[in-house]
C-alpha positions in Angstrom: 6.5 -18.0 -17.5 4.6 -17.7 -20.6 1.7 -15.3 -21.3 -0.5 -18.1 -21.2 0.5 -19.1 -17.4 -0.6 -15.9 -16.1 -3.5 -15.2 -18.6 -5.1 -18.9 -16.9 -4.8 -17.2 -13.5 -6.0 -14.0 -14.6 -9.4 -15.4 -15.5 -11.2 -15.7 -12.7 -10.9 -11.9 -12.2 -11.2 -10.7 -15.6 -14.7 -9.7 -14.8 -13.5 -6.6 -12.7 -13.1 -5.1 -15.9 -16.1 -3.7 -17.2 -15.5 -3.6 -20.8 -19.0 -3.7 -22.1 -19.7 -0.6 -19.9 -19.6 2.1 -21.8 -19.2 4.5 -19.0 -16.6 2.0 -17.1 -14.5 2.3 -20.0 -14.9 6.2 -20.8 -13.7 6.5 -16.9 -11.0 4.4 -16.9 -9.8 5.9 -20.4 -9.8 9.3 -18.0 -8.2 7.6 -15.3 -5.5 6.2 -17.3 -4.4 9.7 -18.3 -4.0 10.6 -15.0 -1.5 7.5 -14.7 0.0 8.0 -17.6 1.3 11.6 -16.4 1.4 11.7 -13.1 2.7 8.1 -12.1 4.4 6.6 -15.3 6.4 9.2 -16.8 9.6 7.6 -17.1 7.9 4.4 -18.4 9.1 3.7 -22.2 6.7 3.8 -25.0 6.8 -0.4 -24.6 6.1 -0.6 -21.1 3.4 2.3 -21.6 1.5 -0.1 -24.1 1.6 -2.7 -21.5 0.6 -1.1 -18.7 -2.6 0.8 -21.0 -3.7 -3.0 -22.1 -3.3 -4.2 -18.3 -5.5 -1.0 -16.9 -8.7 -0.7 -20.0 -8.8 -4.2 -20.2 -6.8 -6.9 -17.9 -5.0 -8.2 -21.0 -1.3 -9.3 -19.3 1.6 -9.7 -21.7 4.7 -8.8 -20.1 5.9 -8.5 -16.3 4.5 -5.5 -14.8 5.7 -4.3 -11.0 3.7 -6.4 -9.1 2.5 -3.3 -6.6 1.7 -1.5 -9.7 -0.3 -4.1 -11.3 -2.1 -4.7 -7.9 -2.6 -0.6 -8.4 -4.0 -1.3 -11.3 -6.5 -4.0 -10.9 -9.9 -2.7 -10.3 -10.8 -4.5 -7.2 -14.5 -3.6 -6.0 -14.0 -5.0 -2.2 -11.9 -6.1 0.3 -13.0 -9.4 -0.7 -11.5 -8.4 -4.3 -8.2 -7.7 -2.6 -8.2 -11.1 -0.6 -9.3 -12.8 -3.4 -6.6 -11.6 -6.0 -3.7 -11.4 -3.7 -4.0 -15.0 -2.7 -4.4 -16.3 -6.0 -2.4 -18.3 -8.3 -1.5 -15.2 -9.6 1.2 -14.7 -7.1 3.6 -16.6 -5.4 5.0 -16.2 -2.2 7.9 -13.9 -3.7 5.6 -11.7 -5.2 3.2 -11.0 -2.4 6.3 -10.1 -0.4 7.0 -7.8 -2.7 3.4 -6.3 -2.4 3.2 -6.0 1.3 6.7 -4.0 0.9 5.7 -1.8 -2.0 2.1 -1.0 -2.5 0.9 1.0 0.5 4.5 3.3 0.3 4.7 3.8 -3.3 1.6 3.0 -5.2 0.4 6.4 -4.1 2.9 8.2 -5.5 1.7 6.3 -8.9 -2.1 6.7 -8.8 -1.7 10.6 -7.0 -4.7 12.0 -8.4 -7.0 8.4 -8.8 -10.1 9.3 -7.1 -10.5 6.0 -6.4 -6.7 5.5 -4.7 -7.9 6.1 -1.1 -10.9 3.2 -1.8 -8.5 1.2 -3.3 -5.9 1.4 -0.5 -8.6 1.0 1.8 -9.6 -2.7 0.2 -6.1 -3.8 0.7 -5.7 -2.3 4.5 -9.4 -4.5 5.1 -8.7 -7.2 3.0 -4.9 -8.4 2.9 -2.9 -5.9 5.6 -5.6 -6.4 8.8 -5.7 -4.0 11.8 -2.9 -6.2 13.7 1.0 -7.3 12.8 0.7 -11.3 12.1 3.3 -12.9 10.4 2.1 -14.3 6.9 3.5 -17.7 5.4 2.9 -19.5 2.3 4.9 -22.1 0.5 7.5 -21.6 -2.2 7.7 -25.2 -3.2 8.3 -27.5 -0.6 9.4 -25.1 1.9 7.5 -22.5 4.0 8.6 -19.0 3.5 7.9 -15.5 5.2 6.1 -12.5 3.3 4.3 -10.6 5.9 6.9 -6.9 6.2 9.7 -7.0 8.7 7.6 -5.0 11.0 11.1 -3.3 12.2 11.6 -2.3 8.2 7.8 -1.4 8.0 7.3 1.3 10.5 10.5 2.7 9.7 9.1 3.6 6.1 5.7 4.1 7.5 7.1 7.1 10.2 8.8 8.3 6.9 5.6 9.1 5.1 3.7 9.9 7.9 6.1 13.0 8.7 5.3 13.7 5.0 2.0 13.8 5.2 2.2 16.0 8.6 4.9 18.2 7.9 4.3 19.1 4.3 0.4 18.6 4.7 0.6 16.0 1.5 -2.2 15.0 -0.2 -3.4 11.3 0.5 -1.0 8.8 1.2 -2.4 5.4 2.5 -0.1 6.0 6.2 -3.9 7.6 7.2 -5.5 4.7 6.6 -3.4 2.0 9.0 -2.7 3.4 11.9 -3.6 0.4 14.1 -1.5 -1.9 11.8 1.1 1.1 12.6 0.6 0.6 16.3 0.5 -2.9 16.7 3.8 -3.7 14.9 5.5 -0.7 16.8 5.4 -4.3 19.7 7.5 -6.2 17.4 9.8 -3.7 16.6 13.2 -5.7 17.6 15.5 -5.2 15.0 18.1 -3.4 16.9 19.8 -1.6 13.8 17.0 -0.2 11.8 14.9 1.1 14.9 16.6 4.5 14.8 14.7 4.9 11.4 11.1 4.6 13.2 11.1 8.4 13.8 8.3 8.1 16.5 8.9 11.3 18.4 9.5 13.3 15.7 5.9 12.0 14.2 4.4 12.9 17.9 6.1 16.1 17.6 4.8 16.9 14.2 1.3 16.0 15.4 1.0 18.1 18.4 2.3 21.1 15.9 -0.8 20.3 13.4 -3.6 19.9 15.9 -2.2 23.4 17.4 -2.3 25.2 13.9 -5.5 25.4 11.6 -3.7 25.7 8.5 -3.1 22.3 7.9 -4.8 20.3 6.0 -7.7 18.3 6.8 -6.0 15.1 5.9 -3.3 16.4 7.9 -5.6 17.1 10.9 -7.2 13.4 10.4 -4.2 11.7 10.9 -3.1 13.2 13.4 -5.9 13.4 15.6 -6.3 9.1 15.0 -2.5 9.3 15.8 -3.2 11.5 19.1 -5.8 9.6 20.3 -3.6 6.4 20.1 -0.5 8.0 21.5 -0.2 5.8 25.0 -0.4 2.7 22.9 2.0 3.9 20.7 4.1 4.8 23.9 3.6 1.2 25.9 4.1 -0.9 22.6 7.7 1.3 21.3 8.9 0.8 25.1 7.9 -3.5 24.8 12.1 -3.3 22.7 13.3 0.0 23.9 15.6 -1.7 25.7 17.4 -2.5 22.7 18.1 1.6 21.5 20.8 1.4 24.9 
């Protein structure tokens, strides 16, 4: 597609960047430092041009990661989120990739943001919901799929959350959707990747940090939301447990 396609579709959110603030754009200079170190390192001196043009000032002129560009668009509400994910911006291929990749990884990228947690937030109220439902849009003429395997999803969910737990991590957007966490544990039925939803090991790991007052208060957070959910967790992991005999 040509840099024209996606600048037309781009437009009606081009007004999230503030350039004529003088104080938007002195913070987001900051902030991009902090990406620049921290979450694109390994980015060539091409892609880091790219990237820079896409964060100060929403100008799009070559493919960028889609959960990184979502990263780096400075939605203001979970409206924002809707509104952008949903848009013409994206098709069906690229939302999928999205729901896969931003809540896992973008926080490795933006560690440091002190806007990430807000930002993950928006997306959790806006595009992710409190509940597994399966998502479907068209890809032409045919109807396609880009809500997360939920079997695929907690597995890489229970991964981070034992980070968080275990290693006390900083922010990771796990904390923030728990319930989403919970409710897809029910729909769990892919036989051969349950064994990577490490749920006792995560109810093990947060019996250890509500016992301890070292860890962190993230730590202690997440757990305690975690704890107080644990019979739900329970009832909806035993809906397919049949299927781990």
């Amino acid at each position: 597609m040509s840099n024209s396609y996606y600048t037309e579709r781009l437009s009606p959110f081009k007004s999230l960047w503030k350039v004529n603030c003088s104080e938007w754009i002195k913070q987001r200079e900051s902030d991009w430092e902090i990406l620049k170190k921290n979450g694109f390192s390994n980015y060539s001196e091409s892609d880091l041009g790219n990237c820079e043009s896409y964060f100060l000032r929403g100008d799009y002129d070559k493919y960028i990661p889609e959960s990184t560009l979502f990263l780096m668009t400075p939605v203001q509400s979970a409206s924002d989120a809707k509104s952008f994910f949903y848009s013409d911006f994206f098709g069906v291929a690229e939302r999928e990739k999205i729901m896969l990749g931003y809540l896992f990884f973008a926080p490795n990228e933006g560690a440091g943001l002190t806007w990430l947690r807000q930002h993950m937030q928006y997306f959790i109220d806006g595009v992710l919901g409190s509940e597994y439902k399966v998502l479907k849009g068209f890809n032409g003429t045919s109807e396609s799929v880009f809500s997360p395997s939920p079997t695929g999803w907690c597995g890489k969910y229970s991964y981070f959350a034992i980070e968080v737990l275990s290693k006390r991590a900083t922010y990771h957007s796990v904390i923030d959707c728990v319930d989403y966490f919970v409710s897809a544990l029910a729909y769990a039925d892919k036989q051969k990747y349950r064994k990577r939803i490490k749920l006792n090991e995560i109810l093990n790991v947060v019996d250890d940090v509500l016992a301890k007052d070292t860890a962190s208060e993230i730590a202690k957070e997440f757990a305690q939301n975690l704890k107080e959910k644990e019979e739900q967790i329970k009832a909806n992991w035993a809906l397919n447990a049949h299927l781990d005999t």
